[in-house]
FIDREN-417768 format. One record per residue (C-alpha): residue number from 1; x, y, z. Coordinates in steps of 0.05 Angstrom, whole numbers, plus 5000, padded with zeros to 4 digits. Layout:
// FIDREN-417768
    i     X     Y     Z
  NUM     X     Y     Z
...
This chain:
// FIDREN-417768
    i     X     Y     Z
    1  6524  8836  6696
    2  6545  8899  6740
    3  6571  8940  6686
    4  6593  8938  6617
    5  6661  8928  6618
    6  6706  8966  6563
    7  6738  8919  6511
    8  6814  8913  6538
    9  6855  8931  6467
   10  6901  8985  6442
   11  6852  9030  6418
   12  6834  9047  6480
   13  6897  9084  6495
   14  6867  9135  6443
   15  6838  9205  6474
   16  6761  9192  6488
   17  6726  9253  6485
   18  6661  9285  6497
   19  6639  9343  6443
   20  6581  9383  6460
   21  6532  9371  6403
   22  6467  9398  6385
   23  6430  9342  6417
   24  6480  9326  6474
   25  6544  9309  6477
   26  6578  9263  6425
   27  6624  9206  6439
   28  6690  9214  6400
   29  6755  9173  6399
   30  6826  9211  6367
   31  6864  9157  6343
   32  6922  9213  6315
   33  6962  9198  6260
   34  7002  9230  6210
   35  6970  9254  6137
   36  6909  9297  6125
   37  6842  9294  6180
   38  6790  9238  6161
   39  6723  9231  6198
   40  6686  9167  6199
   41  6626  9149  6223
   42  6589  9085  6232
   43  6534  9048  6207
   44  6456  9044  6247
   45  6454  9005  6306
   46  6523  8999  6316
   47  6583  9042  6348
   48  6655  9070  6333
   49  6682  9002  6352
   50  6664  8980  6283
   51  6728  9014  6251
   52  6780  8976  6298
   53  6801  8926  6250
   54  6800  8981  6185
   55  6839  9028  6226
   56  6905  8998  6219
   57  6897  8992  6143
   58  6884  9074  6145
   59  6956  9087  6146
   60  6973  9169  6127
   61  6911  9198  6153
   62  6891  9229  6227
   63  6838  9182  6242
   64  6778  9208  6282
   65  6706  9156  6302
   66  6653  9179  6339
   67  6588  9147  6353
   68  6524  9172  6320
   69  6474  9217  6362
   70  6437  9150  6400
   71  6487  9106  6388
   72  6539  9076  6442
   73  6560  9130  6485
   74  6529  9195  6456
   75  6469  9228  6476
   76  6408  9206  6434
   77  6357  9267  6416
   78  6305  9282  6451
   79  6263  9302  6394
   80  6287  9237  6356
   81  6316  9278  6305
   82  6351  9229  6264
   83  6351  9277  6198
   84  6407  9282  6151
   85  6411  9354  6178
   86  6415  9329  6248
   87  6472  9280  6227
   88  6507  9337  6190
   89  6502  9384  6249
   90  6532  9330  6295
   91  6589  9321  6242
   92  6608  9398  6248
   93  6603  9397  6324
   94  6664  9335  6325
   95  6698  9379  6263
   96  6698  9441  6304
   97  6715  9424  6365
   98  6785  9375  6341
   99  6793  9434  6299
  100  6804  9389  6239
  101  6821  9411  6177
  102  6767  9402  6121
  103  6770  9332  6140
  104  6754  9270  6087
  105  6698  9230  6107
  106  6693  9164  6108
  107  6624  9125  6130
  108  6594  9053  6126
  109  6526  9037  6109
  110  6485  9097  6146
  111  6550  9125  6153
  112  6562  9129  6087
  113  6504  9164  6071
  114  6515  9216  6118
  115  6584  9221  6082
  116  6550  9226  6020
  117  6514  9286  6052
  118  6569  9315  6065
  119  6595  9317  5997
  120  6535  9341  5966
  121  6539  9401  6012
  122  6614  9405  6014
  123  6644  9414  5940
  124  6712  9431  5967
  125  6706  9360  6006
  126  6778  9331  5986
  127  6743  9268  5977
  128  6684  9227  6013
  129  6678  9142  6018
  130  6608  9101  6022
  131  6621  9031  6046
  132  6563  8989  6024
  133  6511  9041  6040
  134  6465  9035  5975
  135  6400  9023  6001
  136  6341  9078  6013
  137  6262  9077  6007
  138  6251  9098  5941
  139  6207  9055  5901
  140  6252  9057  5837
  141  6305  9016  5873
  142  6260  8956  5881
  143  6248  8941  5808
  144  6184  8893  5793
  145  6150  8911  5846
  146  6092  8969  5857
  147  6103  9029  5907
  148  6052  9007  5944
  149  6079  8942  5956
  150  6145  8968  5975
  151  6117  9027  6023
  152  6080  8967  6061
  153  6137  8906  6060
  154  6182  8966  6084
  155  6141  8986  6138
  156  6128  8907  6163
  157  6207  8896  6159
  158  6223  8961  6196
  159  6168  8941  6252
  160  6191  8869  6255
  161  6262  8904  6280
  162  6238  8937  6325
  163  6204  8883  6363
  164  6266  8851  6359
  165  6296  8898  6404
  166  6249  8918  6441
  167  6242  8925  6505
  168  6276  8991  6511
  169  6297  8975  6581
  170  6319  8910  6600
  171  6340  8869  6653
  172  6426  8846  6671
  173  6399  8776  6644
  174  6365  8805  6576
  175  6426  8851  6572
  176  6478  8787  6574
  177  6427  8755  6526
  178  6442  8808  6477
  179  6511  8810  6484
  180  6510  8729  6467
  181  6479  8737  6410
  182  6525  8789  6380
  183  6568  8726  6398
  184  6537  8687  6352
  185  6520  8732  6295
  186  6597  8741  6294
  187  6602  8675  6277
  188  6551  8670  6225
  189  6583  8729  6190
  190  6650  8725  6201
  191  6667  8778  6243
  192  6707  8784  6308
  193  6676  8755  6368
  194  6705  8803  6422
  195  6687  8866  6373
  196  6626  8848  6368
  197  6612  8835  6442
  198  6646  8895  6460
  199  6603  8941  6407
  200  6550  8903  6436
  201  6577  8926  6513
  202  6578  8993  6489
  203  6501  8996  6462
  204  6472  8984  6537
  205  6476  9043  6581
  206  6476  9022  6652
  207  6412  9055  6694
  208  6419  9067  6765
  209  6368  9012  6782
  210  6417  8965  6754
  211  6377  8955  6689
  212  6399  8977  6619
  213  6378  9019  6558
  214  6394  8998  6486
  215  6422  9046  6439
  216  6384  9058  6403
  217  6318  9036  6434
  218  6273  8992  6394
  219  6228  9051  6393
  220  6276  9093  6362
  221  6276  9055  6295
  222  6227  9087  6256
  223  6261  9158  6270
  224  6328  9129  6259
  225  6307  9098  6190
  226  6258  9153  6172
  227  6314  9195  6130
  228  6316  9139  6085
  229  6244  9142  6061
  230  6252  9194  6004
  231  6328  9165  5998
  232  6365  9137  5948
  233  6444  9129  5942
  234  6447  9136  5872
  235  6420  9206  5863
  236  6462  9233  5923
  237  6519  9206  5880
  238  6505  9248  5824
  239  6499  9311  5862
  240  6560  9306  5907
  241  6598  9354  5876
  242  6673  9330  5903
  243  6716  9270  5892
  244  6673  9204  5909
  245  6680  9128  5931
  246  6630  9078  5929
  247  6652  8999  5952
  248  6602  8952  5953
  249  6615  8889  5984
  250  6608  8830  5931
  251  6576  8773  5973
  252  6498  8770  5961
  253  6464  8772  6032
  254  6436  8709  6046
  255  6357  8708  6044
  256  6327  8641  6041
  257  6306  8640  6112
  258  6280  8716  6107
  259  6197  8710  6101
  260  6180  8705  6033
  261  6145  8781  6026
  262  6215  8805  6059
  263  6260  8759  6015
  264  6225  8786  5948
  265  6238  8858  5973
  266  6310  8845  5983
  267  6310  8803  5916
  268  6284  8865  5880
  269  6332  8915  5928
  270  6395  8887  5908
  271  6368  8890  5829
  272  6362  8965  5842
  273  6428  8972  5867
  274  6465  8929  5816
  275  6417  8973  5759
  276  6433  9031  5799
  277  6515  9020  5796
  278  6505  9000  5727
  279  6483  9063  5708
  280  6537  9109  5749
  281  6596  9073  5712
  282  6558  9086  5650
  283  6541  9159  5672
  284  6568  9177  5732
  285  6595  9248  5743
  286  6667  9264  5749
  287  6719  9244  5801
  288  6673  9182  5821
  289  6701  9116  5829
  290  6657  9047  5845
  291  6692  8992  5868
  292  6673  8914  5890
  293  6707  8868  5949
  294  6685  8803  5924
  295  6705  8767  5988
  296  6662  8812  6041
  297  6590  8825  6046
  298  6555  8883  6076
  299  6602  8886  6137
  300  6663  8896  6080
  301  6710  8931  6126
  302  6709  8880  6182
  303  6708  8819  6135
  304  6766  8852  6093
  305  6804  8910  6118
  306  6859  8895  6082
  307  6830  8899  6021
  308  6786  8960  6035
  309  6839  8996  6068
  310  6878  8993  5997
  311  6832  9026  5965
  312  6806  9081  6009
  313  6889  9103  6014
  314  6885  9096  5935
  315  6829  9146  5938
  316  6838  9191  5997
  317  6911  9191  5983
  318  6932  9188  5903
């Protein structure tokens, strides 16, 4: 493999820009459009690609992607700040420098949560969307099971990821190896094959010796993930002060061939969340609004963008 080559389709005809950002430069895609600025941003490990097939369901907005600080093609720390501050920061840097106006936000799993961020700091926010990003680290969102517990089955899942991508650097063989089985997982979870290859593409940076870097590095995982520790969805809800959008995607993750320790903590995880949502349509503070695809799992707006595209317009757009 001599390079990564771009994926040929139409949304590469969009400007691709570089914004200067407090930890390098940030990788950012226009798409344009008609209707009010919206900003989304992408989940961990994965890169602005991952709103190709949602895009076209995003009708009346001025889209604008960009890949998180260490993802794809922007700059990764070099302090491995990977705070909700640092996210924030690089969010202001793309809204700055497009000059967009007071843009919505829009943000899948980590992405969401940085959009959730956003609205807790923004109260004029016209409006802010979490796709599927209800997890965190807190041990109240793993009911029947101890803190203890959940601190250590946490910290054995996070390192088993890691080695899973490690090493940082690998060779053109690894790197085609990687990009195969992006292949595969596409077909496990229904998503599209050349997407996924191509987001795959665009998480190896070339090195000069011919080798290649993943983005982010194996080694970056704890930093990336370490936000999450004192984290939990449900209170960032409550103190977002503008209009708010949770989807969750209705298919149950499949964990019988997780290890068992891992399977009971993501047993107990989605408990928390369904207690969690329970709770917010009980409870939940004004101009919030929870909604369920029951056809699409975590990866919602690549299994249905149809359907998620309805109702982010219904919210973004009344």
């Amino acid at each position: 493999m001599s390079h990564a080559p771009h994926l040929h389709a139409p949304h590469l005809h969009a400007p691709h820009l570089r914004v200067s950002g407090p930890a390098g430069d940030i990788a950012v895609a226009d798409h344009g459009g008609d209707g009010p600025d919206v900003v989304l941003c992408h989940g961990a490990n994965r890169t602005l690609l991952d709103w190709e097939r949602l895009r076209p369901h995003l009708t009346g907005m001025r889209l604008v992607s960009y890949d998180l600080r260490g993802h794809g093609r922007s700059d990764p720390p070099a302090d491995e700040d990977y705070s909700w501050a640092a996210h924030l920061a690089d969010l202001d840097a793309v809204t700055e420098t497009l000059a967009l106006d007071n843009p919505r936000v829009i943000g899948h799993s980590l992405g969401g949560m940085i959009a959730l961020c956003h609205g807790q700091r923004r109260p004029d926010c016209p409006g802010v969307v979490d796709l599927d990003g209800l997890g965190g680290g807190r041990p109240e969102l793993y009911p029947g099971l101890d803190a203890e517990v959940v601190a250590e089955r946490r910290a054995q899942q996070l390192a088993a990821h890691s080695a899973a991508l490690a090493p940082d650097v690998i060779d053109a063989g690894q790197a085609e190896l990687a990009v195969e089985r992006a292949r595969q997982a596409a077909a496990v979870y229904g998503l599209d094959a050349a997407l996924e290859e191509a987001g795959a593409r665009r998480s190896l940076q070339r090195l000069e010796d011919g080798r290649y870097r993943r983005k982010p590095a194996g080694s970056a995982q704890a930093a990336l993930m370490a936000p999450l520790e004192d984290w939990d969805t449900f209170t960032a809800v409550r103190e977002a002060a503008c209009p708010t959008l949770l989807v969750q995607g209705g298919r149950t993750p499949p964990l019988d061939r997780l290890p068992a320790p891992f399977r009971e903590l993501s047993e107990a995880l989605v408990a928390g969340v369904r207690n969690g949502l329970e709770a917010l349509r009980e409870d939940g503070p004004p101009g919030l609004r929870i909604a369920r695809v029951q056809e699409a799992g975590h990866m919602l707006h690549l299994q249905a963008p149809a359907e998620v595209g309805r109702l982010v317009r219904e919210f973004l757009l009344p």
